[in-house]
C-alpha positions in Angstrom: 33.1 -35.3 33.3 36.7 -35.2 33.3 38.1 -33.9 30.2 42.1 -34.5 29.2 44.2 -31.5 28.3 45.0 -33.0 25.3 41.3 -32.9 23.9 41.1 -29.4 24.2 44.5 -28.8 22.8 43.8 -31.5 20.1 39.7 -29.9 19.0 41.6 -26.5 18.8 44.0 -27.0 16.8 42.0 -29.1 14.6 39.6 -26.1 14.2 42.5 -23.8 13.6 43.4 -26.1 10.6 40.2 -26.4 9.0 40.1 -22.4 9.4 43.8 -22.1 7.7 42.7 -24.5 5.0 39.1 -22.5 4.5 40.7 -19.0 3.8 44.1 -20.0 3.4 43.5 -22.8 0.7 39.9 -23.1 -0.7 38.9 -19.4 -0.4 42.4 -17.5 -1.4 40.7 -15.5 -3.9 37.4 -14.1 -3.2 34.9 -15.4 -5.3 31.1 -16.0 -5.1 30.3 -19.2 -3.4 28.2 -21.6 -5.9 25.2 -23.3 -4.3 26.9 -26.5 -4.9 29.8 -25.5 -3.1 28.3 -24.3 -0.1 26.1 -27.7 0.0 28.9 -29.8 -0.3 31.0 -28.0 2.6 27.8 -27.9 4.6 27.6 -31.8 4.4 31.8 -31.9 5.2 30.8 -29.9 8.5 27.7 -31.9 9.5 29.7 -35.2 8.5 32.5 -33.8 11.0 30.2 -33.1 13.8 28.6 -36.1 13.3 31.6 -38.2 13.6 32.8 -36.0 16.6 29.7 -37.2 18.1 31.0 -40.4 17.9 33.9 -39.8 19.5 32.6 -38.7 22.5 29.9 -41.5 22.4 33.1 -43.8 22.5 35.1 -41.8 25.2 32.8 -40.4 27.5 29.4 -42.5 26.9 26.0 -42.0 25.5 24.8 -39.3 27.8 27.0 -37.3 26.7 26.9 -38.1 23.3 23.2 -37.3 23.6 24.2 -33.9 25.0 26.6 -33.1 22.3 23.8 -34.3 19.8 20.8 -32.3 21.1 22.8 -29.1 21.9 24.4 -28.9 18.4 21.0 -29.1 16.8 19.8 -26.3 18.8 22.6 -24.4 17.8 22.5 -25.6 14.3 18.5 -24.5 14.4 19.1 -20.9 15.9 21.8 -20.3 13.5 19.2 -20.4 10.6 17.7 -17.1 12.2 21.2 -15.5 12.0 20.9 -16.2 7.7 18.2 -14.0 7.7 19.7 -11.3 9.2 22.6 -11.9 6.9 21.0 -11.6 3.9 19.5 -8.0 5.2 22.9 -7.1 6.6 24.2 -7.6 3.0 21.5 -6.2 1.5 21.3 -2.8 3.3 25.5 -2.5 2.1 24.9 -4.0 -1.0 27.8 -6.3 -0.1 29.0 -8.1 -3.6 28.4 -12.2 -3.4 31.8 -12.5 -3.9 33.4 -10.4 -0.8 31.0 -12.4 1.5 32.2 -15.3 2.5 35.7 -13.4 3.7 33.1 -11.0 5.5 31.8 -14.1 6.9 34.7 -15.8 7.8 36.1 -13.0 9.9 32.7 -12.6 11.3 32.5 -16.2 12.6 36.7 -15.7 13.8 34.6 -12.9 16.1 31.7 -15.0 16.8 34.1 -18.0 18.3 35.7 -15.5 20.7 32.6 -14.3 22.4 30.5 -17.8 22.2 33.8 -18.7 24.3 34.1 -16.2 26.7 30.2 -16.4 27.3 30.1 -20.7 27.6 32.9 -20.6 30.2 31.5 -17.1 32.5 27.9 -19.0 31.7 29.2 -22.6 33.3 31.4 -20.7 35.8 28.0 -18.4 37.2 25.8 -21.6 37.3 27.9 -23.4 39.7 28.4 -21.0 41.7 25.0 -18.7 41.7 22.1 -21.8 40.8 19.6 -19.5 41.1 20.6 -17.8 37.5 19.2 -20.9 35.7 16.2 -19.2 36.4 17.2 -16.1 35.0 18.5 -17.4 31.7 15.3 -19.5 31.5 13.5 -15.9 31.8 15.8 -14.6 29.0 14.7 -17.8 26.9 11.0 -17.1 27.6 11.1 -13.9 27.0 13.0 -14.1 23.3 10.5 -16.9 22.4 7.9 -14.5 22.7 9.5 -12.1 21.2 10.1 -14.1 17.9 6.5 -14.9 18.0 4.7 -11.5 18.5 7.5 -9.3 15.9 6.4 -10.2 12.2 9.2 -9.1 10.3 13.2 -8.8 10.7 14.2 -4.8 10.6 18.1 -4.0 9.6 18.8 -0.1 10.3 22.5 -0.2 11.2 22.2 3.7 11.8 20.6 3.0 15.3 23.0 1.1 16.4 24.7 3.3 19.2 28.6 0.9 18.4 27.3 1.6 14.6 27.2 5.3 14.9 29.9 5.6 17.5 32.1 3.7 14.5 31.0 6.0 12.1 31.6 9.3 13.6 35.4 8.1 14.1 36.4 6.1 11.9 36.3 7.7 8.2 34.8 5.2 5.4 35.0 5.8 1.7 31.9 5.5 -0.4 33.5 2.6 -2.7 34.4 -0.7 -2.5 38.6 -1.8 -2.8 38.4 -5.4 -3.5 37.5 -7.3 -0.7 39.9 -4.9 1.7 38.8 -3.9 5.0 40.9 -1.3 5.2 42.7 1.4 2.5 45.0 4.5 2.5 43.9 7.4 0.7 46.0 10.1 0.9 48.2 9.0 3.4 44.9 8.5 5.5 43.8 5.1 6.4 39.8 4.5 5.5 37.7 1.7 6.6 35.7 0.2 3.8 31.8 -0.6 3.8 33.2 -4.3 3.9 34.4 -3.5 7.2 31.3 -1.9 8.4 29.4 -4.9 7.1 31.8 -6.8 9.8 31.2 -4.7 12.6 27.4 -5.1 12.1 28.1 -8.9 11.8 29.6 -9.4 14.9 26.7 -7.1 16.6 24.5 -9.7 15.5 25.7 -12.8 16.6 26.4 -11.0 20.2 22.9 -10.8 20.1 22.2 -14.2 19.2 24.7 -15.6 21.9 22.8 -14.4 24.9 19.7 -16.5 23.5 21.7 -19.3 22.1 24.4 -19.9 25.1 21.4 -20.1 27.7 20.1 -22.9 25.2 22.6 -25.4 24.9 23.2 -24.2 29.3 19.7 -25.5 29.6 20.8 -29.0 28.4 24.1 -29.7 29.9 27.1 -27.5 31.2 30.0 -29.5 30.8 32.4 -27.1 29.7 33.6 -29.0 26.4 30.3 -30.7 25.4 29.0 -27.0 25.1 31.9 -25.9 23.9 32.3 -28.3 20.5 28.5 -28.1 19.9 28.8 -24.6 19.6 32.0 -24.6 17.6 30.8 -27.1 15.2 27.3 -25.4 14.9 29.1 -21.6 14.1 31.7 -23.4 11.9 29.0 -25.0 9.3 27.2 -21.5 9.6 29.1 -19.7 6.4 28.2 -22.6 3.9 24.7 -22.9 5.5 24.1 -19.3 4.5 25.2 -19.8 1.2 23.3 -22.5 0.7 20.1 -20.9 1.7 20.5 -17.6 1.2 18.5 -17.8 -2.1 15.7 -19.7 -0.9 15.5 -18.2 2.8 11.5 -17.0 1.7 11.0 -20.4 1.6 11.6 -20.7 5.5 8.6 -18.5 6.2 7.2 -20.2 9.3 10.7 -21.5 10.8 10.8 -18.6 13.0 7.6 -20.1 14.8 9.5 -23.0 15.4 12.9 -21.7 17.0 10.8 -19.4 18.8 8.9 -22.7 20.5 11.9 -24.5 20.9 13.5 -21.4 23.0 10.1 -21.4 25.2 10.6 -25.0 25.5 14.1 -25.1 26.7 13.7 -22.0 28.8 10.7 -24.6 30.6 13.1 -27.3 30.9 15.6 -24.5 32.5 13.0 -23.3 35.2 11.6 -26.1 35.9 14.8 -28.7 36.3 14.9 -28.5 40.0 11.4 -29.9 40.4 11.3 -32.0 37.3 14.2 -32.6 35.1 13.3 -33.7 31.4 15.4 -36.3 29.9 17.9 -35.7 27.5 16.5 -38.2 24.8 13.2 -36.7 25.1 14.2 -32.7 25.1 16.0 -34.3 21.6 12.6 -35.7 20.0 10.9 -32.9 21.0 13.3 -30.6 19.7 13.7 -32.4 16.4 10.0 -32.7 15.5 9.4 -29.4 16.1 12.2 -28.2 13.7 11.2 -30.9 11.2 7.7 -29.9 11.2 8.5 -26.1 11.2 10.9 -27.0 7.7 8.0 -28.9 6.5 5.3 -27.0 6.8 7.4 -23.8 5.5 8.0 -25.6 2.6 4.3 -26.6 1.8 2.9 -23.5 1.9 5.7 -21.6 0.4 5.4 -24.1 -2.6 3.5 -22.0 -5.2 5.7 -19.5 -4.8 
């Protein structure tokens, strides 16, 4: 798949405009973001995605339109998980509603980086050492299991060895200063709980990209394909949050189904030198199994 400079140049700068026009326009002020709000920027981002899909359908054909399509509903499926650490990340900091979305924002600023720099070693250490497909299907395997055998979602930042090692040298203050990161207090710069809520944030999603980059590898790994699935899929993921953060409970059993979708991709991974699974089918399969995960959440979470 050959890919013109200008795309690249073109999808980033785009991005960088939406994210100039998110803090810099919509979100000046800090302030706490409506379910309404969050649904109707969630259906902007899906609506973009969707018509990116497009796009490539048009310019580079329907395989890889079919990529595009199944590896940003993966992403857009695992990112679900990372609302429910959110909600216990601001939780444990008792975060106000309306300093999260900048905690957010900068958290997903992060987020890009490192989903970046692990796509382009990913594609680069496939081509040239095959034999790690294997490995990442393992790591698949093994965090589907994972998600099926552990019952409930700890948060204990304190553990965290980066956590403490922030901590012990960088001083915080007890209080919140607006939706500031950072403060001077006599003539001493503190870091606020807002920050330390951040740090924890992008600890997270690190965590997340070594099961969700392996993923979208497992179904194609053209460089840009993987690259705007992901971007789209992270960029929807503040007004997703916000949108479900109150109902998460409601989602009881979706957990069950990411975790079968990762043992299912981490199958196709391992097993596509002897048999490789087609793209439209990995897509069906993928979808019902997230459908029927929502659904039956839904049911039995209905009386309460």
């Amino acid at each position: 798949m050959e890919v013109n400079i200008w795309f690249w140049i073109g999808f980033n700068l785009f991005v960088l405009l939406m994210l100039a026009l998110d803090l810099g326009v919509f979100h000046r002020k800090s302030h706490e973001v409506s379910v309404k709000e969050a649904l109707t920027w969630s259906g902007v981002w899906i609506f973009l995605a969707l018509c990116f899909n497009a796009f490539v359908w048009m310019q580079f054909g329907e395989k890889q339109a079919l990529d595009f399509f199944t590896g940003y509903l993966i992403e857009k499926a695992l990112s679900v998980d990372n609302i429910f650490v959110f909600v216990l990340i601001f939780s444990y900091f008792q975060i106000p509603a309306k300093y999260q979305h900048k905690v957010l924002f900068w958290g997903i600023i992060g987020a890009l980086v490192m989903r970046v720099i692990f796509i382009f070693a990913g594609v680069a250490l496939l081509a040239k050492f095959h034999w790690l497909i294997y490995v990442f299907g393992a790591i698949l395997f093994y965090t589907g299991i994972k998600m099926l055998t552990e019952k409930d979602k700890k948060m204990d930042p304190e553990k965290n060895p980066f956590f403490k090692f922030i901590k012990k040298f960088v001083p915080v203050t007890n209080d919140f200063h607006g939706d500031k990161f950072f403060v001077k207090q006599d003539g001493k710069k503190f870091a606020t709980p807002l920050f330390l809520a951040l740090i924890v944030v992008e600890i997270t999603d690190l965590i997340f990209a070594v099961d969700s980059i392996p993923a979208i590898l497992a179904i194609t790994q053209e460089q840009f394909i993987v690259y705007t699935s992901n971007v789209f899929a992270i960029l929807g993921l503040r007004s997703l949050y916000f949108a479900l953060a109150r109902i998460i409970d409601r989602f009881k059993y979706l957990s069950v189904g990411l975790a079968i979708i990762l043992l299912f991709v981490g199958l196709k991974m391992v097993s596509v030198d002897f048999y490789k699974i087609p793209v439209h089918i990995s897509l069906i399969i993928i979808a019902f199994i997230l459908a029927t995960s929502i659904v039956y959440s839904l049911v039995k979470t209905k009386k309460t």
